[in-house]
C-alpha positions as CSV (number, residue, x, y, z in Angstrom):
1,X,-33.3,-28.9,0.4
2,X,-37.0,-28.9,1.5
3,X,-38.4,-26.5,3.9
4,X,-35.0,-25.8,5.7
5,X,-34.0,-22.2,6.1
6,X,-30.0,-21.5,5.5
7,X,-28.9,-18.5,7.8
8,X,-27.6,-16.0,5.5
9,X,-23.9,-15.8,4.9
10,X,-22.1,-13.0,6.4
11,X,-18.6,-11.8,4.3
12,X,-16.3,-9.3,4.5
13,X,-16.6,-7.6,0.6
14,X,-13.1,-6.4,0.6
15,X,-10.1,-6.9,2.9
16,X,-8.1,-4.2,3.3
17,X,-5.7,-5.4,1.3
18,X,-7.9,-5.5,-1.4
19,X,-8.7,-2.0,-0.4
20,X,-4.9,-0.7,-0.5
21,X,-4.8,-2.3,-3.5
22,X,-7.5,-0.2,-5.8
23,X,-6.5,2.5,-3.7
24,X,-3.1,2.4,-5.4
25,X,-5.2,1.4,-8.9
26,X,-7.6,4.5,-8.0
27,X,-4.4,6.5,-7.4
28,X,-2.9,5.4,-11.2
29,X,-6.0,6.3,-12.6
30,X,-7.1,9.7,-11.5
31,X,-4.4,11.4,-9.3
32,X,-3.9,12.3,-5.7
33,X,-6.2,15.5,-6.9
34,X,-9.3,13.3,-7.3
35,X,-8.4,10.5,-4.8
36,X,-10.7,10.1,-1.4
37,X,-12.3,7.8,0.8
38,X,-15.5,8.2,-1.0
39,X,-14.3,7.8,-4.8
40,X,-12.6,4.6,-3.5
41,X,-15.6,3.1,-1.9
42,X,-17.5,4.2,-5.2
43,X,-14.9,2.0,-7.2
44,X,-15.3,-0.6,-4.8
45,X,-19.0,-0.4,-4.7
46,X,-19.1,0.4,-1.1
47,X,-20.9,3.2,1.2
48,X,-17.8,5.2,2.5
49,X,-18.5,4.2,6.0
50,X,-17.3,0.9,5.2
51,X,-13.6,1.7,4.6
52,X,-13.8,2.9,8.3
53,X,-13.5,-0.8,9.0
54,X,-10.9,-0.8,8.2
55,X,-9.3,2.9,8.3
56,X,-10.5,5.0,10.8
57,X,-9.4,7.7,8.0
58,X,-7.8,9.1,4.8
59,X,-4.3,9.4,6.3
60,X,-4.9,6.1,7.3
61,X,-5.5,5.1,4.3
62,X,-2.8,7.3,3.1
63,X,-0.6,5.7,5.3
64,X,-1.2,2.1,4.0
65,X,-0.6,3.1,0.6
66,X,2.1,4.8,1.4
67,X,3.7,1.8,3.1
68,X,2.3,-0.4,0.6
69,X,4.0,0.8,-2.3
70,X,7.6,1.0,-0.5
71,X,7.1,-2.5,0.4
72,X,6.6,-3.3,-3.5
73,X,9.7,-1.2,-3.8
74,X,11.7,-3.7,-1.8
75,X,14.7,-5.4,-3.3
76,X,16.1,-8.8,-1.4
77,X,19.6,-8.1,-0.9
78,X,22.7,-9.0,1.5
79,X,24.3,-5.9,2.0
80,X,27.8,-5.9,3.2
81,X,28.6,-2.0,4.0
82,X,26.1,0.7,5.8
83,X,27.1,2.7,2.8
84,X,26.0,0.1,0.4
85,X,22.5,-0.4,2.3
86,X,22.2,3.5,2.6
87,X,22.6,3.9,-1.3
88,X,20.0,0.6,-1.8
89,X,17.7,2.3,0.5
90,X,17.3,5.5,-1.0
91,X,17.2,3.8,-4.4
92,X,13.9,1.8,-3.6
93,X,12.3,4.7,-1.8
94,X,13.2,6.6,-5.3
95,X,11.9,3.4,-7.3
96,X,8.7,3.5,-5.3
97,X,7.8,7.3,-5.4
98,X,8.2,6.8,-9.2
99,X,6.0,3.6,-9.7
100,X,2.5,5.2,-9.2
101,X,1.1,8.4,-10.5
102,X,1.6,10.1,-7.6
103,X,3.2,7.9,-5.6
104,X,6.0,10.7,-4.4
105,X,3.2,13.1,-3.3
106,X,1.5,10.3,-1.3
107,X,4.9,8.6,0.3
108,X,5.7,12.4,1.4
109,X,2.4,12.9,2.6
110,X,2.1,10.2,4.7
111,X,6.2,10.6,5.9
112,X,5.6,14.6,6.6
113,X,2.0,13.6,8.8
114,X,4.1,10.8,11.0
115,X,0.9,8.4,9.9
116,X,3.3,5.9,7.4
117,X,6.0,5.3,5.3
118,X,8.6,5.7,7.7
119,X,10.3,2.7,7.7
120,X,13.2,4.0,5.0
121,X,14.1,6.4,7.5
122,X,14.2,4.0,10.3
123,X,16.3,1.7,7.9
124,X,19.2,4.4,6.8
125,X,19.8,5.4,10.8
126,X,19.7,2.1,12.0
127,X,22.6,1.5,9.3
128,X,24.3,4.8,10.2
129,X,24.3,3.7,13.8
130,X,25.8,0.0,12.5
131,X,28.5,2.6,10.9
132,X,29.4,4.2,13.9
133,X,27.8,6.9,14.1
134,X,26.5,8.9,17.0
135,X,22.8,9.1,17.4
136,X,22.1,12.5,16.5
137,X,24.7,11.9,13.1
138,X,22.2,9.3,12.6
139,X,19.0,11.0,13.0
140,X,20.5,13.9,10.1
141,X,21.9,12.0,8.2
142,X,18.9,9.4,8.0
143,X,16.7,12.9,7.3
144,X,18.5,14.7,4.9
145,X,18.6,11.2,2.7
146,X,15.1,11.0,3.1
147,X,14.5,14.3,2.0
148,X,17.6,14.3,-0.6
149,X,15.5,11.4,-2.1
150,X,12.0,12.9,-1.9
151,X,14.0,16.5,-3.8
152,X,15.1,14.3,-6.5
153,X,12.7,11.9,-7.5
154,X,12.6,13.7,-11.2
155,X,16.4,13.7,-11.8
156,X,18.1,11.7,-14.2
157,X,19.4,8.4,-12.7
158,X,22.7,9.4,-13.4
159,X,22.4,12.9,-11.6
160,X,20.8,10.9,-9.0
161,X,23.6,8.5,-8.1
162,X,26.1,11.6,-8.1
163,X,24.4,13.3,-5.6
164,X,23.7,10.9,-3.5
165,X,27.4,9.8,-3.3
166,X,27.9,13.3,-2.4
167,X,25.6,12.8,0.8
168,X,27.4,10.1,1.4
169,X,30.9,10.6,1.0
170,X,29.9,13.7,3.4
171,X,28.4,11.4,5.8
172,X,31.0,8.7,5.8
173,X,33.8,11.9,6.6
174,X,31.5,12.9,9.4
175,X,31.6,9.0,10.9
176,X,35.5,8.9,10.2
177,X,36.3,11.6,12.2
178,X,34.7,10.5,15.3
């Protein structure tokens, strides 16, 4: 210990995990209405310039939540038919836009700006192309799941799952035709 200086420790306060994380906590507690980079770096007990270290801005950060909270959404599953993985697909994405305060207006958000949660799309028209059908069947049909789920997100389950079977009985007549 005596007279030797220690060079002062250099850490990273949060890691952008850690950032997501109260973000989605930040989100729960006060709204999309009062949610920005500078309240979150006031919870974390940050200048706002350091959440630019790791987002270069909100819909960055919109992006990452967005993202973060379908991937919490996730299920593990083996799933045999493209209609099976279509249904389980917009079931998690409704599962996720209903676990936050919020979360729907932020998962839309980010899916409408092209800056995240795109990967439920992605998901439903690469199983509509596994099904057979032609790109551009697969590009609608991926959207107007998307967007069926994102319209219902209120409904009762059960009205949920009727509709949806609707889409996709409509879908699977479109694929068996060609």
């Amino acid at each position: 210990m005596g007279g030797s200086k220690q060079a002062p420790s250099v850490t990273v306060r949060h890691r952008r995990g850690d950032v997501v994380a109260r973000a989605i906590a930040v989100l729960d507690e006060r709204g999309l209405e009062d949610w920005s980079m500078r309240r979150l770096a006031a919870d974390l007990g940050v200048r706002p310039s350091a959440l630019y270290h790791h987002f270069p801005g909100k819909d960055a950060l919109l992006a990452a939540v967005a993202d973060e909270l379908l991937a919490r959404g996730r299920r593990p599953a083996e799933v045999v038919t493209w209609e099976s993985e279509l249904r389980l697909v917009c079931v998690e994405l409704r599962d996720a836009m209903r676990s936050h305060r919020d979360a729907a207006e932020v998962i839309a958000a980010a899916h409408a700006r092209g800056v995240g949660a795109q990967e439920p799309q992605r998901r439903m028209e690469a199983a509509l192309l596994r099904a057979g059908a032609d790109p551009d069947l697969a590009r609608v049909g991926a959207n107007t799941l998307l967007h069926f789920a994102f319209a219902h997100v209120a409904d009762d389950p059960s009205d949920f799952t009727l509709g949806l079977g609707i889409v996709l009985d409509g879908l699977a007549a479109r694929i068996d035709v060609r």
